[in-house]
TORVONU-13907 format. One record per atom (N, C-alpha, C): residue number from 1; x, y, z; atom name; residue in one letter. Coordinates in steps of 0.02 Angstrom, whole numbers, plus 50000, padded with zeros to 5 digits. Atoms other than C-alpha are relative to their C-alpha. Layout:
<recs>
REC  num      X      Y      Z  atome  residu
REC  NUM      X      Y      Z     CA       A
...
</recs>
This chain:
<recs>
REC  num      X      Y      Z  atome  residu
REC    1  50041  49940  50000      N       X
REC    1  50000  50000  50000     CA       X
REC    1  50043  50063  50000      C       X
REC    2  49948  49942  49995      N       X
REC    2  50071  50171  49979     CA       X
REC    2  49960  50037  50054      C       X
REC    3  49975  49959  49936      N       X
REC    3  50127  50279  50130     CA       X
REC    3  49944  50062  49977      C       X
REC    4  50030  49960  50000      N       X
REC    4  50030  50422  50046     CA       X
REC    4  49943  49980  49994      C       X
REC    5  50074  50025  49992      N       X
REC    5  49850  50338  50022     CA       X
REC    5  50016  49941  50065      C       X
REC    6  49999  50043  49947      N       X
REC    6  49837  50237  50192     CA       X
REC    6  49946  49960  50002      C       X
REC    7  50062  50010  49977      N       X
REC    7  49695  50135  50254     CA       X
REC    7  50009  49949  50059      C       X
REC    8  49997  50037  49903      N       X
REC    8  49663  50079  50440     CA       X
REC    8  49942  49960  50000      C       X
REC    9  50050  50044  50005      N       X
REC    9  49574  49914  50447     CA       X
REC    9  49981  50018  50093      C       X
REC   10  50042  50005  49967      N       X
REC   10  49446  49937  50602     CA       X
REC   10  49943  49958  50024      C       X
REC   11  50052  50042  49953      N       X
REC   11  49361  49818  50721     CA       X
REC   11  49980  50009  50047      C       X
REC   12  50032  49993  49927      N       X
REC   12  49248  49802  50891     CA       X
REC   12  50015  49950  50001      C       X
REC   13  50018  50089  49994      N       X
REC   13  49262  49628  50970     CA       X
REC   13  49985  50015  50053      C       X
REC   14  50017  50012  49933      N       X
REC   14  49208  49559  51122     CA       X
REC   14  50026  49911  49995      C       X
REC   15  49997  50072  50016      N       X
REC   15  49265  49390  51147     CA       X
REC   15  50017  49945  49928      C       X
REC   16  50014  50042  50077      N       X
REC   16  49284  49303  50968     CA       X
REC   16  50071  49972  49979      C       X
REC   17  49927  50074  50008      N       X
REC   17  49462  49175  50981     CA       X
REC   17  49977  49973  49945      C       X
REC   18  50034  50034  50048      N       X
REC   18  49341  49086  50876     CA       X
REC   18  50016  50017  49926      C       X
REC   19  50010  49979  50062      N       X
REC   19  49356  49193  50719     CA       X
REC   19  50051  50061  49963      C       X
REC   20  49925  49961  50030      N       X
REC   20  49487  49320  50733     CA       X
REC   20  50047  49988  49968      C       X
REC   21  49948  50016  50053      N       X
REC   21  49632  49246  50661     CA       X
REC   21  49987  49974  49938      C       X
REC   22  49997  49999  50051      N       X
REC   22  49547  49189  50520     CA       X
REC   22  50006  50082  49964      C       X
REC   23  50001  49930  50049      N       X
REC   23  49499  49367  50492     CA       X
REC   23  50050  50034  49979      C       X
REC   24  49939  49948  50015      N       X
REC   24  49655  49460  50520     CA       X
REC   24  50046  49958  49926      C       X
REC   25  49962  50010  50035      N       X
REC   25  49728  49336  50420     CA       X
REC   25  49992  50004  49914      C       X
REC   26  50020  49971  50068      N       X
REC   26  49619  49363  50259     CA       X
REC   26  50015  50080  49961      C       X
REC   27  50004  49927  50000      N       X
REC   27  49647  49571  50273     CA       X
REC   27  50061  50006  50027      C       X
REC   28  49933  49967  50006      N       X
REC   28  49815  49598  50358     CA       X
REC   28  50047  50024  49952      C       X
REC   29  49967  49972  50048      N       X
REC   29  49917  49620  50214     CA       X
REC   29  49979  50034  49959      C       X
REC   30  50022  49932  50037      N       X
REC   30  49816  49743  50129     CA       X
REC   30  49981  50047  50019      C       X
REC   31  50019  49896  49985      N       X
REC   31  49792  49885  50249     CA       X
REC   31  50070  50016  50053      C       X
REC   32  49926  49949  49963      N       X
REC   32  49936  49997  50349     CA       X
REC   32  49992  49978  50059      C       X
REC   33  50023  49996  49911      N       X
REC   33  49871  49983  50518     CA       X
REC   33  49934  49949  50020      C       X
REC   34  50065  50015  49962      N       X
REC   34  49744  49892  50629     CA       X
REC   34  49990  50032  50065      C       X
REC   35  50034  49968  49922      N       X
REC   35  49645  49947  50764     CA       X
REC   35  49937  49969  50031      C       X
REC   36  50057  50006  49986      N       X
REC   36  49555  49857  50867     CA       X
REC   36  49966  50019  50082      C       X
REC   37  50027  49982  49956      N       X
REC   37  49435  49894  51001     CA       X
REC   37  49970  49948  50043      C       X
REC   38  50019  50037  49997      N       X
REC   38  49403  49786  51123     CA       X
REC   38  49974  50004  50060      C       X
REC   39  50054  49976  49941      N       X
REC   39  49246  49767  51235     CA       X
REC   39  50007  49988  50072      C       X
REC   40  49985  50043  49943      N       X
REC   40  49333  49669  51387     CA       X
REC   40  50003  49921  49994      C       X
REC   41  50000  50080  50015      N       X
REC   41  49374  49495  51318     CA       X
REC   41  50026  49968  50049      C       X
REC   42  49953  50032  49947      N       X
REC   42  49423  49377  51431     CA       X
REC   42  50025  49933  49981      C       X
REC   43  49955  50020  50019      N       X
REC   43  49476  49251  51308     CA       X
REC   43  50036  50007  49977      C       X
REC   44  49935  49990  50040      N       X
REC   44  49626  49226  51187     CA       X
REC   44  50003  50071  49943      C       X
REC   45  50015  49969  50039      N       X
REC   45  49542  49378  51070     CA       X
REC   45  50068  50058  50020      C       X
REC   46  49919  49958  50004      N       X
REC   46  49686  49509  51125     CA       X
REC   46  50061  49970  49986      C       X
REC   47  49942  50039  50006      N       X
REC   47  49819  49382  51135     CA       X
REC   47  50007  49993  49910      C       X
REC   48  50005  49987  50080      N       X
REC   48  49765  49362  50937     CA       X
REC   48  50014  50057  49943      C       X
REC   49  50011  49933  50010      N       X
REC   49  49739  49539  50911     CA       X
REC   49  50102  50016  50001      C       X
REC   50  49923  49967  49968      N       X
REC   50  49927  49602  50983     CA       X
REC   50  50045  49928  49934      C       X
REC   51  49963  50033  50060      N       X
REC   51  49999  49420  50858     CA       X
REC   51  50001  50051  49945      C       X
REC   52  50011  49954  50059      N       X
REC   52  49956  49527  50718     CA       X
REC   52  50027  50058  49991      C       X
REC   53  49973  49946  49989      N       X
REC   53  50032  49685  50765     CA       X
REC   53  49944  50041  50003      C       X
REC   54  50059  49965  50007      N       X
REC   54  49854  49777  50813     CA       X
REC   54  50005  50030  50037      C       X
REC   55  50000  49955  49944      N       X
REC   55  49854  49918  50906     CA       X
REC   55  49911  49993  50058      C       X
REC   56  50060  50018  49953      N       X
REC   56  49707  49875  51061     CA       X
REC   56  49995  50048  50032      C       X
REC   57  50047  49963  49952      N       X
REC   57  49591  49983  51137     CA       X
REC   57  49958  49969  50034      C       X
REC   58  50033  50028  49968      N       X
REC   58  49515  49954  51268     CA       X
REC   58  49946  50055  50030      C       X
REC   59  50029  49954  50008      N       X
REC   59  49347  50018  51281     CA       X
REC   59  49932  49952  50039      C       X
REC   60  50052  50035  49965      N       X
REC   60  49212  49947  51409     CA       X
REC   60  49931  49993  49953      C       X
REC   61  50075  49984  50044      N       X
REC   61  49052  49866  51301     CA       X
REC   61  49964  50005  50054      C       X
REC   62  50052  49954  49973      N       X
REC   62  48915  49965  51332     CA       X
REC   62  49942  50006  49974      C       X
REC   63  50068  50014  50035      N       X
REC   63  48777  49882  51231     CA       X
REC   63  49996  50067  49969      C       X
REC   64  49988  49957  50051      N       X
REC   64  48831  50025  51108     CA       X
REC   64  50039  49995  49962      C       X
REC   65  49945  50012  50089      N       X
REC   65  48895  49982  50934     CA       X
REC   65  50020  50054  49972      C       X
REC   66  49981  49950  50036      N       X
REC   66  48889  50135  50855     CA       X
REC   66  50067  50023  50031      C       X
REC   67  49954  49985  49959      N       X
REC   67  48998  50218  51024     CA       X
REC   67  50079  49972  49971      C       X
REC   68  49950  50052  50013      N       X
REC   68  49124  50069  50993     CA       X
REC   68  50048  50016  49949      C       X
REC   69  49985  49994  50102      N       X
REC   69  49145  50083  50789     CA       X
REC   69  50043  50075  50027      C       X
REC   70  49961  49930  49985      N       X
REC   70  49175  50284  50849     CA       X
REC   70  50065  50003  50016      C       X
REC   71  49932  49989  49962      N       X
REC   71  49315  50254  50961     CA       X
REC   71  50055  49981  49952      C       X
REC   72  49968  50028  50047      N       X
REC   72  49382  50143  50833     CA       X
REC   72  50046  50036  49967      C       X
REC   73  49966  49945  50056      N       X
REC   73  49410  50288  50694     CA       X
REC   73  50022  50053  50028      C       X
REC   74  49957  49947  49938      N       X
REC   74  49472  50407  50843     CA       X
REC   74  50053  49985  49998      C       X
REC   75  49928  49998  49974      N       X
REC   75  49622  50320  50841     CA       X
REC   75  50029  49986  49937      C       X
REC   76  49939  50041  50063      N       X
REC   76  49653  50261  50655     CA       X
REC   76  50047  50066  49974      C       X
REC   77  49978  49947  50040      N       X
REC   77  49762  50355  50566     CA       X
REC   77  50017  50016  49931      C       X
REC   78  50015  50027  50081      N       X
REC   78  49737  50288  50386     CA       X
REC   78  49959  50064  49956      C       X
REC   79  50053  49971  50010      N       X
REC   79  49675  50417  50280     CA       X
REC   79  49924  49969  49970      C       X
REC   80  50067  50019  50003      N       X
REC   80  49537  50286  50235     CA       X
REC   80  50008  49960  50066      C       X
REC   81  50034  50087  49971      N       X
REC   81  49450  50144  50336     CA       X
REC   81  49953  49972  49975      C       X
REC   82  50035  50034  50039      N       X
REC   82  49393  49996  50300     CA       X
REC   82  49994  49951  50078      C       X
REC   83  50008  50037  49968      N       X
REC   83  49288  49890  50439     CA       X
REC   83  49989  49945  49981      C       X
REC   84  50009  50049  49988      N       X
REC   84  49264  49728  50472     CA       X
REC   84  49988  49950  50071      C       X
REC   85  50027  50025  49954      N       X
REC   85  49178  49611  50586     CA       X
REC   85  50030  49929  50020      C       X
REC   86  49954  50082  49995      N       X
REC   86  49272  49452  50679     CA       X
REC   86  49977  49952  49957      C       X
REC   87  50019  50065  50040      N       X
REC   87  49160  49336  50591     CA       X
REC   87  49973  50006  49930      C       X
REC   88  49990  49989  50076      N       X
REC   88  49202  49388  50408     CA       X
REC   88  50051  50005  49976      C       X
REC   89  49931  50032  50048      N       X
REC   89  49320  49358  50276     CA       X
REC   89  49970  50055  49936      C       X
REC   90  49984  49981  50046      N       X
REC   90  49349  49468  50118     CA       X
REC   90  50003  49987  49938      C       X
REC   91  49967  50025  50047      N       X
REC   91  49348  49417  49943     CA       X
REC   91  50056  50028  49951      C       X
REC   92  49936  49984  50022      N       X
REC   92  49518  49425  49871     CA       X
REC   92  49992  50062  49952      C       X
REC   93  49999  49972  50063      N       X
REC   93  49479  49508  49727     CA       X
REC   93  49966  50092  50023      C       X
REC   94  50044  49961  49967      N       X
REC   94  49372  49616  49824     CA       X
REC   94  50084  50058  50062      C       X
REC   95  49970  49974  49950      N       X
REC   95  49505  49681  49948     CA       X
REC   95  50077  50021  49957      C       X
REC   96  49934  49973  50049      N       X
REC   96  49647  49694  49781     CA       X
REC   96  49960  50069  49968      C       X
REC   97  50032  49929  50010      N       X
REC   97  49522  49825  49725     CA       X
REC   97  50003  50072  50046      C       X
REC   98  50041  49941  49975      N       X
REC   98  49519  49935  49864     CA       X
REC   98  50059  50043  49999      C       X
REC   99  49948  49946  49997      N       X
REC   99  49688  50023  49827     CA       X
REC   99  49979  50023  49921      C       X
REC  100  50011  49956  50055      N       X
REC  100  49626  50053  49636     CA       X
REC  100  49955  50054  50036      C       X
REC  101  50047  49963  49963      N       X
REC  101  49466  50126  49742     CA       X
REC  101  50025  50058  50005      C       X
REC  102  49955  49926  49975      N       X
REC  102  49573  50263  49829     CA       X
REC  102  50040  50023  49956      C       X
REC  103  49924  49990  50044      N       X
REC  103  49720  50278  49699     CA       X
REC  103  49942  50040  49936      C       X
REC  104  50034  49994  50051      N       X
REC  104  49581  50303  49572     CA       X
REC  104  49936  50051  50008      C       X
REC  105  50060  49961  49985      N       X
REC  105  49448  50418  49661     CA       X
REC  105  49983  50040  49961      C       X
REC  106  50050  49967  50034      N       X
REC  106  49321  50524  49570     CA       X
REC  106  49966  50071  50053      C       X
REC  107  50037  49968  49965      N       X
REC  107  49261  50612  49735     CA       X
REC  107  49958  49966  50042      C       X
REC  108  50050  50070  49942      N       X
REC  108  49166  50452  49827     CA       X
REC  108  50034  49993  50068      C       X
REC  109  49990  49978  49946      N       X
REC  109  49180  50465  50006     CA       X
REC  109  49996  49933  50027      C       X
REC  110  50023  50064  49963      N       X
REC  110  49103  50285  50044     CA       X
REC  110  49997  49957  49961      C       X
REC  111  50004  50076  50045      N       X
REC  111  49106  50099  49971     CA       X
REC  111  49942  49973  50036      C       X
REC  112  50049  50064  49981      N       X
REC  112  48962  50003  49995     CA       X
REC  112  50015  49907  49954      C       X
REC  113  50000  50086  50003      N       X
REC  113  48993  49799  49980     CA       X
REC  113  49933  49944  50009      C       X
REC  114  50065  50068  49958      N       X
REC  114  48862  49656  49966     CA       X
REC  114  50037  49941  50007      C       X
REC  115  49950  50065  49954      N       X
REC  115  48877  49524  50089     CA       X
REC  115  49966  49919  49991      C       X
REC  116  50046  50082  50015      N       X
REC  116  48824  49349  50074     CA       X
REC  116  50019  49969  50085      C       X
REC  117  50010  50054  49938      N       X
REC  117  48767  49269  50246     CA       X
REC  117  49983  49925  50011      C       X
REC  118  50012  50084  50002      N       X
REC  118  48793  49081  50277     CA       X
REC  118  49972  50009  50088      C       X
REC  119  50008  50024  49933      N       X
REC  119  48718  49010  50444     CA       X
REC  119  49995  49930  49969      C       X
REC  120  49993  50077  49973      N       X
REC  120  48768  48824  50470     CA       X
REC  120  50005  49984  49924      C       X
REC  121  49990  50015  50086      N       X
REC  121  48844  48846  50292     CA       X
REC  121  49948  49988  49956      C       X
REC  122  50045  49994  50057      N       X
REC  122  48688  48899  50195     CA       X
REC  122  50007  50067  50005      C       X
REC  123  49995  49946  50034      N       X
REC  123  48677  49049  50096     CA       X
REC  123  49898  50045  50035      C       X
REC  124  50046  49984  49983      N       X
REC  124  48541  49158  50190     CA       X
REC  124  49962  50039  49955      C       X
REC  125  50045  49957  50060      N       X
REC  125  48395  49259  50080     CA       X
REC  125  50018  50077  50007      C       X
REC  126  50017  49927  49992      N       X
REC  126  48442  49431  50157     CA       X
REC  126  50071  50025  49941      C       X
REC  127  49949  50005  50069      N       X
REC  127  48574  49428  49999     CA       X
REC  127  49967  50076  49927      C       X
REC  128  49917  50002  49989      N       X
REC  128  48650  49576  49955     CA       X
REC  128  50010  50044  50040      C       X
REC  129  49985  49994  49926      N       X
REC  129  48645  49638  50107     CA       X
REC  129  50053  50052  50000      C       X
REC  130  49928  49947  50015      N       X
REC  130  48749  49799  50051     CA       X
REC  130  50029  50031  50081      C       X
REC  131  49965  49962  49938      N       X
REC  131  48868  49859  50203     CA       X
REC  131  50045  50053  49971      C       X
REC  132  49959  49940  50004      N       X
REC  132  48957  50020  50193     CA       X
REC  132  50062  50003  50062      C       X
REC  133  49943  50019  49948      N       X
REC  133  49148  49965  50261     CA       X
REC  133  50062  50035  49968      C       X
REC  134  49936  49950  50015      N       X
REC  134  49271  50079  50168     CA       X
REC  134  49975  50079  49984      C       X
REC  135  50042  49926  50003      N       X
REC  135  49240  50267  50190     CA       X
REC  135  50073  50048  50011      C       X
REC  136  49924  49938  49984      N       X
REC  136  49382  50428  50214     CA       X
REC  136  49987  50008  50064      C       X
REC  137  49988  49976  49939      N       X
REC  137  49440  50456  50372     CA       X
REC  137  50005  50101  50012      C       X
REC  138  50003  49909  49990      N       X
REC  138  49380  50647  50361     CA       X
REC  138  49975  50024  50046      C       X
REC  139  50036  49970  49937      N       X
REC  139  49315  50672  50530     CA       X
REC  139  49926  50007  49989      C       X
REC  140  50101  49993  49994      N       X
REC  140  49127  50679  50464     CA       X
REC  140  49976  49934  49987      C       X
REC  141  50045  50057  50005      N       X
REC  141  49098  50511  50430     CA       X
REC  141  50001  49997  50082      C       X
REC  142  50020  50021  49955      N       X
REC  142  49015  50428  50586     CA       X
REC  142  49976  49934  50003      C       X
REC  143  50035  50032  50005      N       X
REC  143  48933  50298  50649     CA       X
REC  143  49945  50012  50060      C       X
REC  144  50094  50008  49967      N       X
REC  144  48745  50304  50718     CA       X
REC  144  49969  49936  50007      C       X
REC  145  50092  50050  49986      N       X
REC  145  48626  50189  50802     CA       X
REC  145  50047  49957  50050      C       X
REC  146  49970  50043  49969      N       X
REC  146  48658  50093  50949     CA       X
REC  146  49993  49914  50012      C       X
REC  147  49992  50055  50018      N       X
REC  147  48600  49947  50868     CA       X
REC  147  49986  50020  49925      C       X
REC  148  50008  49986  50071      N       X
REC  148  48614  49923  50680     CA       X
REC  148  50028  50043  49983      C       X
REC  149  49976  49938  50004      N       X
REC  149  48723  50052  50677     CA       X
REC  149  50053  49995  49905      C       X
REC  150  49975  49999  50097      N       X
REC  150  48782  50120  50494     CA       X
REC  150  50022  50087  50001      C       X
REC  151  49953  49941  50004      N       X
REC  151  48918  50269  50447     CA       X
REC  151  49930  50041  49963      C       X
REC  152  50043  49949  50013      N       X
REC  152  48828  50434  50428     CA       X
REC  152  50051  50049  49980      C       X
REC  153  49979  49954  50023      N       X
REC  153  48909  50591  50350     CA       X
REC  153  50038  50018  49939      C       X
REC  154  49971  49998  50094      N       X
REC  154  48965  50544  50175     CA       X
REC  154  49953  50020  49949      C       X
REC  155  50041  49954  50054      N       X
REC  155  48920  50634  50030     CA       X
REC  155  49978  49958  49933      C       X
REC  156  49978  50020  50069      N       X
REC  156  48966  50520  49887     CA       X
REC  156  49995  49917  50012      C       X
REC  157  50002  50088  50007      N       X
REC  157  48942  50316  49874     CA       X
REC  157  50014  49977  49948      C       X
REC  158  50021  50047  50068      N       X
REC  158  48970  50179  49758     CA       X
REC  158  50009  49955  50030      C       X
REC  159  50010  50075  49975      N       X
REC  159  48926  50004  49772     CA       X
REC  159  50009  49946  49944      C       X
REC  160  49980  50048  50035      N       X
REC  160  49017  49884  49676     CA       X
REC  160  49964  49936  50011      C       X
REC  161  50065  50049  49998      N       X
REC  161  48893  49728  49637     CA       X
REC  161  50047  49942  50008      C       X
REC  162  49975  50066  50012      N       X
REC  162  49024  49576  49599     CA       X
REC  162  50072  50009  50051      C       X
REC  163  49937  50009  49966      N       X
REC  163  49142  49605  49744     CA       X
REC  163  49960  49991  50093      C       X
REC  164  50047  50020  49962      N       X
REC  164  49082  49527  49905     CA       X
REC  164  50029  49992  50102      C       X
REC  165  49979  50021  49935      N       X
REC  165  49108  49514  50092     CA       X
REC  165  49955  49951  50032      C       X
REC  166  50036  50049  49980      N       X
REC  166  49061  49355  50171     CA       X
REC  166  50008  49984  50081      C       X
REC  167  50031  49963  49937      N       X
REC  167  48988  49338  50336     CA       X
REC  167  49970  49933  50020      C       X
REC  168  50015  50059  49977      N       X
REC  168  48982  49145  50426     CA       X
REC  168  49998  49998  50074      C       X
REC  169  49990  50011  49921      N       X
REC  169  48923  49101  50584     CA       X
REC  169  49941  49940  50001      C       X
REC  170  50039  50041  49964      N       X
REC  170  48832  48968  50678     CA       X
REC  170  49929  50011  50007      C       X
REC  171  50089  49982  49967      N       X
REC  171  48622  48946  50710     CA       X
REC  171  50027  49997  50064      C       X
REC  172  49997  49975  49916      N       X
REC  172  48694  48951  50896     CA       X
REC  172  50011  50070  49996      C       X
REC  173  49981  49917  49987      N       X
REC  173  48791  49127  50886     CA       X
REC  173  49938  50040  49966      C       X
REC  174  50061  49936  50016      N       X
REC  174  48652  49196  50771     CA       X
REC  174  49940  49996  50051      C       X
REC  175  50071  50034  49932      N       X
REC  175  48522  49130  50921     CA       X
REC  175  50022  50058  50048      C       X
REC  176  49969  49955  49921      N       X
REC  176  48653  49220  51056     CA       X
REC  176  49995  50065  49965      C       X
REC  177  49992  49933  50021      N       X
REC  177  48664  49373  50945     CA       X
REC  177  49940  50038  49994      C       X
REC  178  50063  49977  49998      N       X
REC  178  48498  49376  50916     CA       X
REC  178  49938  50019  50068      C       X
REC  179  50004  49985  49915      N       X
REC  179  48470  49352  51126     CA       X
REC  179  49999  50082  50028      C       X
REC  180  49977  49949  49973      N       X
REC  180  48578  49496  51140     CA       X
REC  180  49974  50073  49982      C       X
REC  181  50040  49919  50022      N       X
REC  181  48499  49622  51020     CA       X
REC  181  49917  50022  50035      C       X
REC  182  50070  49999  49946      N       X
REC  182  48335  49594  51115     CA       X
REC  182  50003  50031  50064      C       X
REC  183  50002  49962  49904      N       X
REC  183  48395  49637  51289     CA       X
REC  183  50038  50070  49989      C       X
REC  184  49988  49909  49990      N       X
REC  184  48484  49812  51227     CA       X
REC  184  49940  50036  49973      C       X
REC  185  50063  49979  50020      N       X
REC  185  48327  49830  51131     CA       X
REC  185  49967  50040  50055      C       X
REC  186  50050  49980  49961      N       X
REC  186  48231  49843  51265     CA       X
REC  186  50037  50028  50052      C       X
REC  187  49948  49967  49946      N       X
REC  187  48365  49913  51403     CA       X
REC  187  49987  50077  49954      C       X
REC  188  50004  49933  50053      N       X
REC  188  48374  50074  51254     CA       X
REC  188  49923  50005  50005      C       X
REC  189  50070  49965  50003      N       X
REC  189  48187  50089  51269     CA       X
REC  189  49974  50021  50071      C       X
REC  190  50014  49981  49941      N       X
REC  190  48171  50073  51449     CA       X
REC  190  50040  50069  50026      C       X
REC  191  49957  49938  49996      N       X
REC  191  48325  50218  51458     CA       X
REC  191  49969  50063  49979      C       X
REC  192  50049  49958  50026      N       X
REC  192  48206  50318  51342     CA       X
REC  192  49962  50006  50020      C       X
REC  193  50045  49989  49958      N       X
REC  193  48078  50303  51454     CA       X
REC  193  50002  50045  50067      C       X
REC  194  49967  49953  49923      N       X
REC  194  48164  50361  51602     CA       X
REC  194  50013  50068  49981      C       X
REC  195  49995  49921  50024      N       X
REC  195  48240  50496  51508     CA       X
REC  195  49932  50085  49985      C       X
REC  196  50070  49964  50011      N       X
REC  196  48075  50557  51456     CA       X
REC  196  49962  50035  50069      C       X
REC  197  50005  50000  49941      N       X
REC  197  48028  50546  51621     CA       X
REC  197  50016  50051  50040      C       X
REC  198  49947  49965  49978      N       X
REC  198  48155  50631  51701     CA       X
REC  198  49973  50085  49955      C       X
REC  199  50006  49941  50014      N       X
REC  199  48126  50768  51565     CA       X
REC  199  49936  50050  50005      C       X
REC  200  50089  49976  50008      N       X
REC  200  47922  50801  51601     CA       X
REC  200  50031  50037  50074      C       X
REC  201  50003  49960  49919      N       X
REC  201  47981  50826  51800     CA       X
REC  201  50042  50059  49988      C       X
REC  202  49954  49909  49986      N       X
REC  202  48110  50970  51770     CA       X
REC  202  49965  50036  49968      C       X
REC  203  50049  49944  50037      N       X
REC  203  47985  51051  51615     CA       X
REC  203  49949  50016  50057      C       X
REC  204  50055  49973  49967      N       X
REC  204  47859  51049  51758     CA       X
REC  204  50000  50020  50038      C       X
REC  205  49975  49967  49965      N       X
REC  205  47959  51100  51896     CA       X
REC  205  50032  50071  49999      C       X
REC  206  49992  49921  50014      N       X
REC  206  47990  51249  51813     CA       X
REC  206  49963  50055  49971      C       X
REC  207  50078  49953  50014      N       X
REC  207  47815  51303  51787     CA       X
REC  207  49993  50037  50051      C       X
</recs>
């Protein structure tokens, strides 16, 4: 990669021995830097992380993704990034493109990718599942939502159709993942409630 176009590959984990080293090992050699963020693992996932040469943050999860992703691009110093999730892999062809991408820009701020989801090695219907994982590190991209969370402040997109990021996991982990989005679900609504709450007594205390 050249020194003057950079790009800082970016992760969250929590736990995932399971899947990290395949990942790093699909994507290390095509970006400058890693950075990852990590929620408080308490298995081998840093020990993996630090093999690789990854710079680790450590960043208490807080049943906030978006937060997480943030801290992430706080520290890269790539003038792009390009995320990725422990339990995904790259296609080659897909990840030799992304220095024409930058080397070749037009003015596009953001890449969108479709992903193909296996559970228990089948190809799921939510196919193509476009993710937006390479964007400029210009201080306005973001990321929003503290679930489902997706980069906000780019001007410019393109979404290449025949280049793919693939995205395997277990009917157990999608069961636990799917556990887990339920209980911030509703923790984030009950918080909104309170908040609300909270904000009727001071508007009325100051009638």
């Amino acid at each position: 990669m050249s020194k003057k176009i950079s790009v800082s590959l970016c992760m969250i984990v929590l736990n995932e021995e399971k899947y990290l080293k395949k990942a790093l090992e699909n994507v290390s050699s095509f970006v400058d830097e890693i950075v990852i963020v990590d929620g408080g693992s308490t298995d081998k996932t840093v020990e993996i992380a630090n093999n690789f040469g990854a710079r680790v943050i450590y960043h208490k999860w807080g049943n906030h993704f978006a937060k997480q992703r943030n801290i992430a691009i706080k520290h890269a110093k790539g003038k792009w990034i390009l995320f990725m999730d422990a339990d995904e892999t790259y296609e080659k062809k897909l990840l030799k493109k992304i220095k024409f991408f930058i080397s070749n820009n037009i003015g596009i701020d953001a890449f969108a990718f479709p992903r193909k989801n296996y559970i228990d090695g089948k190809l799921t219907s939510s196919y193509p599942d476009r993710q937006i994982r390479l964007f400029l590190n210009n201080g306005k991209i973001k990321y929003k939502g503290r679930l489902h969370e997706q980069p906000v402040g780019w001007k410019l997109i393109a979404s290449p159709v025949d280049l793919h990021i693939i995205h395997k996991k277990s009917s157990k982990k999608q069961k636990n993942s799917s556990e887990k989005y339920k209980q911030i679900e509703k923790q984030y609504k009950e918080d909104i409630k309170k908040w609300y709450i909270q904000s009727r007594r001071i508007k009325n205390s100051k009638k």
